[in-house]
C-alpha positions in Angstrom: 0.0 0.0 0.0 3.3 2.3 1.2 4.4 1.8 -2.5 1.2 2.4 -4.6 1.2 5.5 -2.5 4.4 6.8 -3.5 3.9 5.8 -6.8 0.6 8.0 -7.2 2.6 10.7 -5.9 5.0 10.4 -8.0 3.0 10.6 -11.1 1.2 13.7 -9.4 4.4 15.3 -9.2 5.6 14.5 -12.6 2.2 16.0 -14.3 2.1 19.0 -12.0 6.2 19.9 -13.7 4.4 19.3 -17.2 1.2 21.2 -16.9 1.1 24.9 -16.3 -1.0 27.8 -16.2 -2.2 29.7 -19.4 -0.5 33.4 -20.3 -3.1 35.9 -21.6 -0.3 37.1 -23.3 2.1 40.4 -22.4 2.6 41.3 -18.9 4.7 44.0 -17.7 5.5 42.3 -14.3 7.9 40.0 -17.2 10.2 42.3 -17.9 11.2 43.1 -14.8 11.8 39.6 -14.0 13.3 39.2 -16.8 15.6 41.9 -16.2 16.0 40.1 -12.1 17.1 37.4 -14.3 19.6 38.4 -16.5 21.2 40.3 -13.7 21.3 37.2 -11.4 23.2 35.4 -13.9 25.7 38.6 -14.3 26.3 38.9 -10.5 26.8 34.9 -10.0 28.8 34.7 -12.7 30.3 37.4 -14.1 33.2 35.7 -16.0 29.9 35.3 -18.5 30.0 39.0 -19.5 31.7 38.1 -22.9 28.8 35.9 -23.8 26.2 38.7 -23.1 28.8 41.3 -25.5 28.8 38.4 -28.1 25.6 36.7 -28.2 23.1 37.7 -30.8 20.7 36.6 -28.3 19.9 34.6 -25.0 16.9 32.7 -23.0 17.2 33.0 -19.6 15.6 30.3 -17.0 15.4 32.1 -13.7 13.8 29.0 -12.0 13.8 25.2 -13.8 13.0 22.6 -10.7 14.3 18.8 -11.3 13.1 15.7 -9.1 13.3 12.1 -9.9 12.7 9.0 -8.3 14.1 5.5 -9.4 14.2 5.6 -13.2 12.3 8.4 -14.4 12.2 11.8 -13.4 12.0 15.7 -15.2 12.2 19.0 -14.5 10.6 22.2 -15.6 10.9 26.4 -15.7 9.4 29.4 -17.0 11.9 32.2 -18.7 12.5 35.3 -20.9 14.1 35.5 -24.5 16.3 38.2 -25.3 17.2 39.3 -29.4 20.1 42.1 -29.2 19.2 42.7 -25.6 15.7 43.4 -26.3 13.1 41.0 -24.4 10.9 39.3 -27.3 9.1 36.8 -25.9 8.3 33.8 -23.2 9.8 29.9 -23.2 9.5 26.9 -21.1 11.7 24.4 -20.6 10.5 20.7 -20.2 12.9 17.7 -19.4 13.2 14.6 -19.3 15.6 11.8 -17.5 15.8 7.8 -17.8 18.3 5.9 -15.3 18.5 5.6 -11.8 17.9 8.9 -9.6 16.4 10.0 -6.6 16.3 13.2 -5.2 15.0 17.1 -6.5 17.1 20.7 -7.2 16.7 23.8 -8.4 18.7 25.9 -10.9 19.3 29.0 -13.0 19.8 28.2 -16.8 20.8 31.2 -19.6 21.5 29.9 -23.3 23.1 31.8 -25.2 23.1 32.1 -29.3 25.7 32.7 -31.4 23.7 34.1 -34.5 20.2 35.1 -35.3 20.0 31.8 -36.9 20.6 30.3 -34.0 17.8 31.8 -32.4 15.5 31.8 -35.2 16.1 28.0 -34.2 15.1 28.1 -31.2 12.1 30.2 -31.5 10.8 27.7 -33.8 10.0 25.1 -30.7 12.3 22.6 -32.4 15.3 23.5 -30.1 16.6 20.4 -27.7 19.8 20.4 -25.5 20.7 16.4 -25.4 23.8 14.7 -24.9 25.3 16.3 -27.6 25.2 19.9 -26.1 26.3 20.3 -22.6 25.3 22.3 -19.9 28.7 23.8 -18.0 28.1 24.2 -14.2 29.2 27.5 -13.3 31.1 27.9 -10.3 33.3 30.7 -9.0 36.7 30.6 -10.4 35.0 29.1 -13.5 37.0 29.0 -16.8 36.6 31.9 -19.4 38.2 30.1 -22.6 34.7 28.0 -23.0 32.9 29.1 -26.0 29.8 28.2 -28.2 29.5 24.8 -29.6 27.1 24.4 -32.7 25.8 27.7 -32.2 25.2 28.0 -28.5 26.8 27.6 -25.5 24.1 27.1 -22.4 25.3 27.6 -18.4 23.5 26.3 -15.0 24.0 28.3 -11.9 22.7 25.8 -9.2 20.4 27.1 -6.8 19.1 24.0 -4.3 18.6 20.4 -3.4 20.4 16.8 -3.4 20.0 14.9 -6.6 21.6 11.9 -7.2 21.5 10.4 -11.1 23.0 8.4 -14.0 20.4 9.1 -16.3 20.6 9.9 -20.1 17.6 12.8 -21.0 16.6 16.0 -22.6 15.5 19.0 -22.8 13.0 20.6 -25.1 12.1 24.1 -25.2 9.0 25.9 -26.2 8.3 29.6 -27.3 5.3 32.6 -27.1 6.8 35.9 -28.7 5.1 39.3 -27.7 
């Protein structure tokens, strides 16, 4: 009965990451959060200043929360894009992680693209970040001679939580211009 009842509440949580409320559109309230967002990622982790001078544009993730329990687990976040330091629009971000894990965090995500085709890639809901693009960590001290891979070059700024894993996953993106 003790498992049946974690396993409901498991599948409660899992929906509740992939369902949220509907957006009637702009809201001014967005870009100052936005703008809160951008400037966390500048204080935290300043040795990212080149990307913002270089980028043709960025999507910022203020908040993306992650849990998992033994072999499937996922993650989701709200967040701002940005063409030529101009906010243009809304995203989510929706993932997705096979393997053994247990455990849940929160974290700050910014992508950053090196051309406007780039982004006009990403703003087509197509865009995925898989094993084949890798998120750096950023820590203090962190390295400055990274630099974009296929286009883009995408950072996480953990905020909170244990999360133990060996999973392989994804993460898919969606966008709502202004």
């Amino acid at each position: 009965m003790m498992k049946m009842m974690k396993v409901c509440a498991l599948v409660f949580m899992l929906a509740g990451m992939f369902v949220s409320t509907a957006e009637a559109g702009w809201d001014p309230a967005n870009k100052e959060k936005a703008d809160e967002s951008v400037g966390y990622f500048r204080k935290n982790a300043p040795s990212l200043n080149r990307f913002f001078e270089q980028a043709y544009g960025y999507a910022v993730f203020p908040d993306v929360y992650k849990g998992g329990l033994f072999m499937v687990g996922g993650g989701h976040g709200k967040g701002y894009v940005y063409e030529q330091n101009n906010l243009v629009g809304n995203s989510t971000i929706t993932q997705l992680n096979l393997g053994p894990q247990f455990g849940g965090q929160s974290f700050s995500e910014i992508i950053f693209f090196k051309s406007k085709e780039d982004l006009e890639s990403f703003k087509k809901g197509t865009f995925e970040v898989n094993a084949q693009v890798a998120a750096i960590i950023v820590t203090t001290g962190m390295a400055t001679n990274i630099d974009f891979s296929n286009g883009v070059a995408v950072f996480v700024l953990p905020k909170a939580g244990v999360m133990a894993e060996a999973t392989v996953g994804g993460q898919k993106f969606s966008y709502q211009p202004y």
